[in-house]
N, C-alpha and C positions, 0 to 999 in steps of 0.2 A: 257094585263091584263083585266081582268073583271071588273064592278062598282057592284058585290056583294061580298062581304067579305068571306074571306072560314068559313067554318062553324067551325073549332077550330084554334087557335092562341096561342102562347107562346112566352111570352118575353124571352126566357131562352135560351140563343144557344145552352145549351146541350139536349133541348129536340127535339125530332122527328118533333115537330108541329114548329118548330121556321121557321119562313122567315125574313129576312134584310131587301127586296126589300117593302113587304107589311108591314113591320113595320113603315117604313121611311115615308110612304105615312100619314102615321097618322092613326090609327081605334079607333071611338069612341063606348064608349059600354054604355048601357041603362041597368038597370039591375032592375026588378020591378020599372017600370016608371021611376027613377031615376037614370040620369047620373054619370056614375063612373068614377075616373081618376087614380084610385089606383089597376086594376086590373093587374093580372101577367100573368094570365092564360084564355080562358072561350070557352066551346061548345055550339054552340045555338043549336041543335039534342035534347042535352040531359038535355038541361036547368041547365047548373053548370058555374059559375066562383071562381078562385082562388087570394085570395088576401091576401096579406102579413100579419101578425098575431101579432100585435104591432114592435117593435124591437127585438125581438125575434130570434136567429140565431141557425141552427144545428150547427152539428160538424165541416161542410167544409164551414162555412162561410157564408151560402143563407139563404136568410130570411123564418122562416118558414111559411106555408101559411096553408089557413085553406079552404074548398069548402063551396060555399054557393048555395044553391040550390033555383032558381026563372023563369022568364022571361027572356030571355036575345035578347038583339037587338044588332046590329051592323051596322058599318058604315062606311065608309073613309070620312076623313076630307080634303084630299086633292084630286082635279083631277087628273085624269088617265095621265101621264105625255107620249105621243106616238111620 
């Protein structure tokens, strides 16, 4: 594994972007200066994260999420385990 984050991430196992391996490790994310701990979703490329939109549910159950558009940093919180 690398010590830079890929550039998009998803908690979500039914999306494309989801990994287990790098979720587990921990990624911290900065989003306009300010550390976030509620995000679901984010690309640092395109500068967007997704994060859950109060308690609010679609139809299948997931929380619905809203994009917000800023800076976005990333990070692993924990070392590279080899």
């Amino acid at each position: 594994m690398t010590e830079t984050p890929p550039d998009r991430l998803s908690n979500d196992p039914r999306s494309p972007h989801y990994d287990a391996a790098l979720l587990e490790r921990g990624i911290g994310i900065r989003f306009k200066g300010v550390e976030r701990r509620d995000v679901e979703e984010y690309c640092i490329s395109e500068g967007w994260i997704r994060v859950a939109a109060g308690k609010a549910l679609d139809r299948r159950g997931q929380p619905l999420t809203i994009k917000l558009k800023g800076e976005v940093e990333a990070w692993f919180k924990l070392p590279d385990a080899e």
